[in-house]
PQR file of N, CA, C, O and H, with PARSE charges and radii, in Angstrom:
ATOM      1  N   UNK A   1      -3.753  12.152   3.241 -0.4000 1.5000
ATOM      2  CA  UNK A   1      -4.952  11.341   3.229 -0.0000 2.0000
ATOM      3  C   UNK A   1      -4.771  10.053   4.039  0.5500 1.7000
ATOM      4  O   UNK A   1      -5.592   9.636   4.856 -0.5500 1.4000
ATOM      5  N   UNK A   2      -3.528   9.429   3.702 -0.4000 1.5000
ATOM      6  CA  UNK A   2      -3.253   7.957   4.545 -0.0000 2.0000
ATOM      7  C   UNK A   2      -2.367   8.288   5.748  0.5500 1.7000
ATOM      8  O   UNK A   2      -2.142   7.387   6.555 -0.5500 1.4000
ATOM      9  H   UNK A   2      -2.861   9.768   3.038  0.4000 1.0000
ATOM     10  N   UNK A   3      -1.831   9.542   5.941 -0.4000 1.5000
ATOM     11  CA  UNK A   3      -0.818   9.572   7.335 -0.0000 2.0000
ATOM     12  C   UNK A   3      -1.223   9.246   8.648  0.5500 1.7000
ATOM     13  O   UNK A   3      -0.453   9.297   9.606 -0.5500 1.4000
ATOM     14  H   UNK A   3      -2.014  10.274   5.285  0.4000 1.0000
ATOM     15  N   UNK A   4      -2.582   8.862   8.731 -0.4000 1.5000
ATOM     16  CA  UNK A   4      -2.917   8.622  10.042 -0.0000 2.0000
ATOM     17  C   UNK A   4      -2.884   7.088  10.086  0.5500 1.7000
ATOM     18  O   UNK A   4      -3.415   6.613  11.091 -0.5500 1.4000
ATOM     19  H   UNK A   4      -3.208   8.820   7.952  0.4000 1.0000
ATOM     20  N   UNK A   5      -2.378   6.225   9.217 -0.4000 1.5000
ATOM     21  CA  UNK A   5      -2.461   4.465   9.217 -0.0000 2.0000
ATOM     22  C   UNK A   5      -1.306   4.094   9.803  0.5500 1.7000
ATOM     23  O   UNK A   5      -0.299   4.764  10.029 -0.5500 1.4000
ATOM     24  H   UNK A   5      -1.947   6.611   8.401  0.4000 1.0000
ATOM     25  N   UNK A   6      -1.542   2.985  10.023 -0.4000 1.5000
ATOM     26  CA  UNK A   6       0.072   2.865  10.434 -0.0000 2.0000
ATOM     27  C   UNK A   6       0.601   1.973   9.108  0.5500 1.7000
ATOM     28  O   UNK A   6      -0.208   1.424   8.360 -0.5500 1.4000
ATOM     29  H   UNK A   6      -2.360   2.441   9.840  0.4000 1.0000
ATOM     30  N   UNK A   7       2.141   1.889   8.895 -0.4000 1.5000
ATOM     31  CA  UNK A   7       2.576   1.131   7.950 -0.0000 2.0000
ATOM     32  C   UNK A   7       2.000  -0.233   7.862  0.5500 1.7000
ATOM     33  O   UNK A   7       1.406  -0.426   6.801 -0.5500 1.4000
ATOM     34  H   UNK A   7       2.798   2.335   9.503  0.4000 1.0000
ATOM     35  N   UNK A   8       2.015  -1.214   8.675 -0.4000 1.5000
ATOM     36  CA  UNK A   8       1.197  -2.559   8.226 -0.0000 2.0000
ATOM     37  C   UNK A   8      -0.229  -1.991   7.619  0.5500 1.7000
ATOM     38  O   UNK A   8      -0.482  -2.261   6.445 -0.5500 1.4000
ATOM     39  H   UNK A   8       2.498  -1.057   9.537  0.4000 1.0000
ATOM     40  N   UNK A   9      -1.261  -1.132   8.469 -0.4000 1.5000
ATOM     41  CA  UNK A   9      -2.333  -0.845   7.843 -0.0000 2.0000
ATOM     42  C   UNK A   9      -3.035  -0.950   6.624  0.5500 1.7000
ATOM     43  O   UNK A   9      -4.013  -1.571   6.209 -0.5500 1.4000
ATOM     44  H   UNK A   9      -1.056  -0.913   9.423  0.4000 1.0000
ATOM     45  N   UNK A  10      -1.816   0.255   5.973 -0.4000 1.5000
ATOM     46  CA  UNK A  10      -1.797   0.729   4.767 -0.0000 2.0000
ATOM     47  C   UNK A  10      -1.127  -0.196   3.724  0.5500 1.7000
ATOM     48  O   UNK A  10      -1.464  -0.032   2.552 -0.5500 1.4000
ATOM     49  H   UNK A  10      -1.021   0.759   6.310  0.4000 1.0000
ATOM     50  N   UNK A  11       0.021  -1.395   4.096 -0.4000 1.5000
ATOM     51  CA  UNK A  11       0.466  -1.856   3.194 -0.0000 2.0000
ATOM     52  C   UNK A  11      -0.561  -3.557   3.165  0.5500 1.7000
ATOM     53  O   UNK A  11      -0.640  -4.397   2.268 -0.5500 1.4000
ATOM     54  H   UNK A  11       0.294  -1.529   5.048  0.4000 1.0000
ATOM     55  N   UNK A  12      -1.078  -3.524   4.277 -0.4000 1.5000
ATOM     56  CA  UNK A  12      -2.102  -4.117   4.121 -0.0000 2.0000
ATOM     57  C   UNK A  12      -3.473  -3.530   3.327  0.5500 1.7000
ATOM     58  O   UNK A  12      -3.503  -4.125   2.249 -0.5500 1.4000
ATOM     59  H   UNK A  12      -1.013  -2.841   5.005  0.4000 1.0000
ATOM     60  N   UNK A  13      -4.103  -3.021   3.378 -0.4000 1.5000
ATOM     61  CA  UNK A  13      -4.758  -2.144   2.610 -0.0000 2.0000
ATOM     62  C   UNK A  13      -4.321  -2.630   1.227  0.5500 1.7000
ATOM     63  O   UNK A  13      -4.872  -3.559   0.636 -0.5500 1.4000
ATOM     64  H   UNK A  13      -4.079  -2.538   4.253  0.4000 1.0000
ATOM     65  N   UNK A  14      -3.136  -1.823   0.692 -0.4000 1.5000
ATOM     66  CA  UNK A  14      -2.774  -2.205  -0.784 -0.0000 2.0000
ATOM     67  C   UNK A  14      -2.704  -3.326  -1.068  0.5500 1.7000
ATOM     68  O   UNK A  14      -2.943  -3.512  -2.261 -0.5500 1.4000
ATOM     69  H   UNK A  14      -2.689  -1.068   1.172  0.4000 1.0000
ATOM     70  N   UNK A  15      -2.379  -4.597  -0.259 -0.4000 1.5000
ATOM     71  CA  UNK A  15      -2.635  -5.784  -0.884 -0.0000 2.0000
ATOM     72  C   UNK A  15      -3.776  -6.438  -1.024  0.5500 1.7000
ATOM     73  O   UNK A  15      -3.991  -7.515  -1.580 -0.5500 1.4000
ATOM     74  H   UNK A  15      -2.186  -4.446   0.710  0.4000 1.0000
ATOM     75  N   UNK A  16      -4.359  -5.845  -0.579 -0.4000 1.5000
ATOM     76  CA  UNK A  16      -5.692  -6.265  -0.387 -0.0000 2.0000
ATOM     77  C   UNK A  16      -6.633  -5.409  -1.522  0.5500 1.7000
ATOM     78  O   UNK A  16      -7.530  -6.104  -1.999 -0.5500 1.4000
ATOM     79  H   UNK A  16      -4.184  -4.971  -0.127  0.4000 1.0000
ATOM     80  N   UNK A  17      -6.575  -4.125  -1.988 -0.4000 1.5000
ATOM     81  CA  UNK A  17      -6.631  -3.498  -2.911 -0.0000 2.0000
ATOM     82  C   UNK A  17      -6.380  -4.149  -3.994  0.5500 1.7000
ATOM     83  O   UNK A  17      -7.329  -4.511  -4.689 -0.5500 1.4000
ATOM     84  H   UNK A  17      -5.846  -3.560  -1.600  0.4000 1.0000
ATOM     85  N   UNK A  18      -5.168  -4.417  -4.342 -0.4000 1.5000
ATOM     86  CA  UNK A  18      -4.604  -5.452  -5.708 -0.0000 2.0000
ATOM     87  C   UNK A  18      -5.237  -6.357  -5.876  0.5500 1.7000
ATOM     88  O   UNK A  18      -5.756  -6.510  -6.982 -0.5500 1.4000
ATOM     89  H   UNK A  18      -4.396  -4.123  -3.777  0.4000 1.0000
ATOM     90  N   UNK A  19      -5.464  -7.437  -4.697 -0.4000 1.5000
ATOM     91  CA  UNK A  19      -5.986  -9.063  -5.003 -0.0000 2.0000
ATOM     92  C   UNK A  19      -7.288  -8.307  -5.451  0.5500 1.7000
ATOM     93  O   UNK A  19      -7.297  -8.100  -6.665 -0.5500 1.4000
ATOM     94  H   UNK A  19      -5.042  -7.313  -3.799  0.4000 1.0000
ATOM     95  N   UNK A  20      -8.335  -7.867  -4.808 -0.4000 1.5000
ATOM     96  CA  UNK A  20      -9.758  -7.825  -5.190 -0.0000 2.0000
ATOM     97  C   UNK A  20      -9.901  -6.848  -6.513  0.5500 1.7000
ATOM     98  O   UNK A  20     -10.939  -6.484  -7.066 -0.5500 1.4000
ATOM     99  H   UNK A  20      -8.327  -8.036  -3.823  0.4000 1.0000
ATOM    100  N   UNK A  21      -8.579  -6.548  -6.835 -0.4000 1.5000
ATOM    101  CA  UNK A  21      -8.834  -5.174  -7.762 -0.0000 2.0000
ATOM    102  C   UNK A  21      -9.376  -4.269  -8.208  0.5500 1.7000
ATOM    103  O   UNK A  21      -9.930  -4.138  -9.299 -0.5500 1.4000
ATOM    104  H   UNK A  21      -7.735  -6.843  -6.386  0.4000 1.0000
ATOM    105  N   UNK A  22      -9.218  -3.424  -7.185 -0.4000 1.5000
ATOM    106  CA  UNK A  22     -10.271  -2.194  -6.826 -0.0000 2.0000
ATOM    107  C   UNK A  22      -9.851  -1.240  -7.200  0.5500 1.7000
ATOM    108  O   UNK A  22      -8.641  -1.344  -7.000 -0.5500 1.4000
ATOM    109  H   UNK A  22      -8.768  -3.530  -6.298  0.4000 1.0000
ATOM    110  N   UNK A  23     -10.131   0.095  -7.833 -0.4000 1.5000
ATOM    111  CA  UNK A  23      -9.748   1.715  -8.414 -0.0000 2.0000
ATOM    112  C   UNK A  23      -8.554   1.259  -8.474  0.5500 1.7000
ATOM    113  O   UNK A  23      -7.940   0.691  -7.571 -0.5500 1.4000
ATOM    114  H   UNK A  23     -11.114   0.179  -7.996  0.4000 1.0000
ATOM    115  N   UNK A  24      -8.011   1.621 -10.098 -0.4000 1.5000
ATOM    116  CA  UNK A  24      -6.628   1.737 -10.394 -0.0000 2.0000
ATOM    117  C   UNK A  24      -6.008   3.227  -9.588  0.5500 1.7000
ATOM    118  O   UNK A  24      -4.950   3.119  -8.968 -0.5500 1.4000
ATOM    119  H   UNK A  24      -8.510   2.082 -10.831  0.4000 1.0000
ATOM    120  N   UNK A  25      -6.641   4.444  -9.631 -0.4000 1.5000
ATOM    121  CA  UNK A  25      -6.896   5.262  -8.832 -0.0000 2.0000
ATOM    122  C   UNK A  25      -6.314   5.251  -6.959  0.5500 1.7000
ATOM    123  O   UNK A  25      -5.418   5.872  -6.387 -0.5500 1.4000
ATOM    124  H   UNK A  25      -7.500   4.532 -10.135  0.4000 1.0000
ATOM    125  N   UNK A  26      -7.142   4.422  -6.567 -0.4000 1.5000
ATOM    126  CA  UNK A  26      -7.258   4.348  -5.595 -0.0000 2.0000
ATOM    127  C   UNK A  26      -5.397   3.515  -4.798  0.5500 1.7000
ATOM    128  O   UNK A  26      -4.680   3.728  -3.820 -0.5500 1.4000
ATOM    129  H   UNK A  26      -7.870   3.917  -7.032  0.4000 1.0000
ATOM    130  N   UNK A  27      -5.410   2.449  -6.151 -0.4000 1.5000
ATOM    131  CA  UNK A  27      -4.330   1.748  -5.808 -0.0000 2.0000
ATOM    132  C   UNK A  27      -3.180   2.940  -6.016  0.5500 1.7000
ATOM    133  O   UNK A  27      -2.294   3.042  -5.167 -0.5500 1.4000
ATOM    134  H   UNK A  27      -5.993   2.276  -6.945  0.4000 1.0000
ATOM    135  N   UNK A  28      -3.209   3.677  -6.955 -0.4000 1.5000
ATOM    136  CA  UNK A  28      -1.911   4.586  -7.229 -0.0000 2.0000
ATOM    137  C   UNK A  28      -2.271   5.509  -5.987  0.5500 1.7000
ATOM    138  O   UNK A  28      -1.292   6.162  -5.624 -0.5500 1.4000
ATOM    139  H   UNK A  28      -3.929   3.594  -7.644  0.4000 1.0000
ATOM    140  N   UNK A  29      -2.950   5.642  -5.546 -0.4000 1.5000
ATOM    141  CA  UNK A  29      -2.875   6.667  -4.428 -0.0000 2.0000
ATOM    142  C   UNK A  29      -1.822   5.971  -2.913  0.5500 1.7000
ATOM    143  O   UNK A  29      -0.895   6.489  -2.290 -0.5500 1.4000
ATOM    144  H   UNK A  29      -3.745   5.112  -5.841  0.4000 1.0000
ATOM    145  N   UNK A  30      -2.446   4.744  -2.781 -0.4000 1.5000
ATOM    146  CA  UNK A  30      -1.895   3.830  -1.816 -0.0000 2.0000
ATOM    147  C   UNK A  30      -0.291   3.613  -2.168  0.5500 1.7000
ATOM    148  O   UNK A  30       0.529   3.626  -1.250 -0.5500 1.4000
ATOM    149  H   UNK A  30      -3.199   4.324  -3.287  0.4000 1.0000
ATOM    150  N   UNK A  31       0.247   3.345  -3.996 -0.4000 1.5000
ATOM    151  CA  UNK A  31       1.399   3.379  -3.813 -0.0000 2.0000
ATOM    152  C   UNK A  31       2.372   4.605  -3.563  0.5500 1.7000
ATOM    153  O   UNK A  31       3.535   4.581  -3.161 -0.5500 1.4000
ATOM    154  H   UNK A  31      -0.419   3.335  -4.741  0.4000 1.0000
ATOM    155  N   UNK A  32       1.889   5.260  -3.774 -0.4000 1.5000
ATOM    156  CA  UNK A  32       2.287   6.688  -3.686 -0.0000 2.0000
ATOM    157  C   UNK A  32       2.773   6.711  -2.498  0.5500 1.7000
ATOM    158  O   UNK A  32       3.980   6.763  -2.265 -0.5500 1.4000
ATOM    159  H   UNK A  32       0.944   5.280  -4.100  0.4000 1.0000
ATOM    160  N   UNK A  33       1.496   6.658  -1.273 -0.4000 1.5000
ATOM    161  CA  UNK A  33       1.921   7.113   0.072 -0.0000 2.0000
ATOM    162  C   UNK A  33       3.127   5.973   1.029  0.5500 1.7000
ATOM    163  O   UNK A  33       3.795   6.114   2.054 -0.5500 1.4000
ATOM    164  H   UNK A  33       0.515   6.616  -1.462  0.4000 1.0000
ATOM    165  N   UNK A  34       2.910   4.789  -0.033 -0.4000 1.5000
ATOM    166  CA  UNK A  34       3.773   3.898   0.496 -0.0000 2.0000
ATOM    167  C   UNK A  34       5.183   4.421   0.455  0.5500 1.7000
ATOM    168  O   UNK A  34       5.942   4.658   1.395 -0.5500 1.4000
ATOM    169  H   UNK A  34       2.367   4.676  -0.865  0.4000 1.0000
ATOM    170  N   UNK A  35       5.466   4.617  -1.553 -0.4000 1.5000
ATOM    171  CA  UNK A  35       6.442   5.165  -1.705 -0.0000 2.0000
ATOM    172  C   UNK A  35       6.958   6.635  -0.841  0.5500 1.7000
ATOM    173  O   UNK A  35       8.101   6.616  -0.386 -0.5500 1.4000
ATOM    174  H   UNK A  35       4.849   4.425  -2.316  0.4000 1.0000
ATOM    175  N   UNK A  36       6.250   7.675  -0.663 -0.4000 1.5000
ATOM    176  CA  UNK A  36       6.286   9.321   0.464 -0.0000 2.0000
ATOM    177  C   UNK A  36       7.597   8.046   1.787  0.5500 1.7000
ATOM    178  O   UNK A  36       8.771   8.154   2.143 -0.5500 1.4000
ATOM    179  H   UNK A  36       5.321   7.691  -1.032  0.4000 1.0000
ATOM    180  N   UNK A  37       6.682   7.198   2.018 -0.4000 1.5000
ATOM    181  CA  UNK A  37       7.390   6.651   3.476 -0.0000 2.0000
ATOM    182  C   UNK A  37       8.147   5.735   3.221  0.5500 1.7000
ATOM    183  O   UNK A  37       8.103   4.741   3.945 -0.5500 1.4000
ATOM    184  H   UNK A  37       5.728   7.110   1.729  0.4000 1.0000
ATOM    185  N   UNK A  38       8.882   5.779   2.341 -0.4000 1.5000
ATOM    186  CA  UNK A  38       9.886   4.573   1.909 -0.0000 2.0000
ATOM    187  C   UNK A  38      10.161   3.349   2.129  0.5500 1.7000
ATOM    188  O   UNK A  38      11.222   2.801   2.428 -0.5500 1.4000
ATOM    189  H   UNK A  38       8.917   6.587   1.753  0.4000 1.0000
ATOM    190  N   UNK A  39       8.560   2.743   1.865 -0.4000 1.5000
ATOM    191  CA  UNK A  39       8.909   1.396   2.196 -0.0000 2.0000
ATOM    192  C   UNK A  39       8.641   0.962   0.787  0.5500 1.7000
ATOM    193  O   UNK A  39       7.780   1.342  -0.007 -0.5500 1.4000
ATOM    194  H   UNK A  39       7.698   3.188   1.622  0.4000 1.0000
ATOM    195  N   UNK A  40       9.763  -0.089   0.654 -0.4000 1.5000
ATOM    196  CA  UNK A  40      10.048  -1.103  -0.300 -0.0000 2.0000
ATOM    197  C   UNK A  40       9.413  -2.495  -0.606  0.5500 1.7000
ATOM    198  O   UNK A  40       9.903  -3.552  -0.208 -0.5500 1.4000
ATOM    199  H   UNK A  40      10.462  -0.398   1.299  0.4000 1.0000
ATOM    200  N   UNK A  41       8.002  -2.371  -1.531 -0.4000 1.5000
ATOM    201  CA  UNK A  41       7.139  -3.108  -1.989 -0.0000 2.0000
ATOM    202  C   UNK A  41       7.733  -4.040  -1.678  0.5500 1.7000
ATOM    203  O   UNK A  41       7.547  -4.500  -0.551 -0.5500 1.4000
ATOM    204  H   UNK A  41       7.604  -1.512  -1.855  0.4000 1.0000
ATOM    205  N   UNK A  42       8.689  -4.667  -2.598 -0.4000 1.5000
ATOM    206  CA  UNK A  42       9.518  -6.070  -3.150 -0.0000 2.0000
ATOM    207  C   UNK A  42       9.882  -6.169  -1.981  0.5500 1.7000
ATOM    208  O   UNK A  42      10.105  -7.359  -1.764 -0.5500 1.4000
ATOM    209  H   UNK A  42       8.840  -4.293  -3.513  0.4000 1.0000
ATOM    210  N   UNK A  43      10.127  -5.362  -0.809 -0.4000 1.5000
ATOM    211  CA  UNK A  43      11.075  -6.696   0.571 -0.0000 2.0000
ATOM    212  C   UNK A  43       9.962  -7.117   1.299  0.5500 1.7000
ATOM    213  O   UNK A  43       9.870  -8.251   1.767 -0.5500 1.4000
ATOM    214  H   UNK A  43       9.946  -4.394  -0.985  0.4000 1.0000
ATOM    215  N   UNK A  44       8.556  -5.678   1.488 -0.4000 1.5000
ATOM    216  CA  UNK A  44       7.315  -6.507   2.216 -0.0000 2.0000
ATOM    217  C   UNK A  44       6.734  -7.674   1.616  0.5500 1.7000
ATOM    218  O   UNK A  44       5.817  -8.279   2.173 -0.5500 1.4000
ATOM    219  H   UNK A  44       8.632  -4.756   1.107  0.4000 1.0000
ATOM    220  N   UNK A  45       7.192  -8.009   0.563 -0.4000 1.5000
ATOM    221  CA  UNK A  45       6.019  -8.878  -0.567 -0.0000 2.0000
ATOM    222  C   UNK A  45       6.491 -10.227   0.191  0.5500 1.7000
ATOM    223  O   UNK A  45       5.785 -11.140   0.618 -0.5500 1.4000
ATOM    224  H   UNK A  45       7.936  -7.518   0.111  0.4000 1.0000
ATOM    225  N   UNK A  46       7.915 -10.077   0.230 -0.4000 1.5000
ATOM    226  CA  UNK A  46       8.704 -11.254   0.442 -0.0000 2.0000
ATOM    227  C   UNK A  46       8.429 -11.643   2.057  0.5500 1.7000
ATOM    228  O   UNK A  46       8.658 -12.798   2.418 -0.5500 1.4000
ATOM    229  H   UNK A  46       8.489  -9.335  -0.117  0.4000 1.0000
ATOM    230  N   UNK A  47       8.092 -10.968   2.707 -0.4000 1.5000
ATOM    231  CA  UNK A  47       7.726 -10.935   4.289 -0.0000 2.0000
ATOM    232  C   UNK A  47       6.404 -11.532   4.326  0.5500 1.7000
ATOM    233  O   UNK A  47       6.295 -12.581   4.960 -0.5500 1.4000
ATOM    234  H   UNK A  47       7.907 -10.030   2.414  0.4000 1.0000
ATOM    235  N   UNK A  48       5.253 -10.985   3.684 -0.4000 1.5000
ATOM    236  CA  UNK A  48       3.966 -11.229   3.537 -0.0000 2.0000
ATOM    237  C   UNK A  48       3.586 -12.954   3.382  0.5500 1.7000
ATOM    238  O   UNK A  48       2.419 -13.318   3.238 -0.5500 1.4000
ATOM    239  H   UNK A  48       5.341 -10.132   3.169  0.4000 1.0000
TER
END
């Protein structure tokens, strides 16, 4: 569903998802595909 984003995209997306807090749904879908591509919430958070 998300493989066509690129990683900032999508991990943009999810933060942006969270702050406005939109579909719990929707957000577990986003972490999911984050997690599929192994990027590590806690080091982007710290980048962001």
């Amino acid at each position: 569903m998300f493989s066509s984003m690129s990683n900032k995209v999508l991990i943009d997306t999810y933060f942006n998802a969270v702050n406005l807090k939109l579909d719990e749904d929707f957000i577990k879908l986003l972490e999911e595909e984050i997690v599929r591509r192994g990027i590590q919430l806690d080091k982007v958070e710290r980048m962001v």
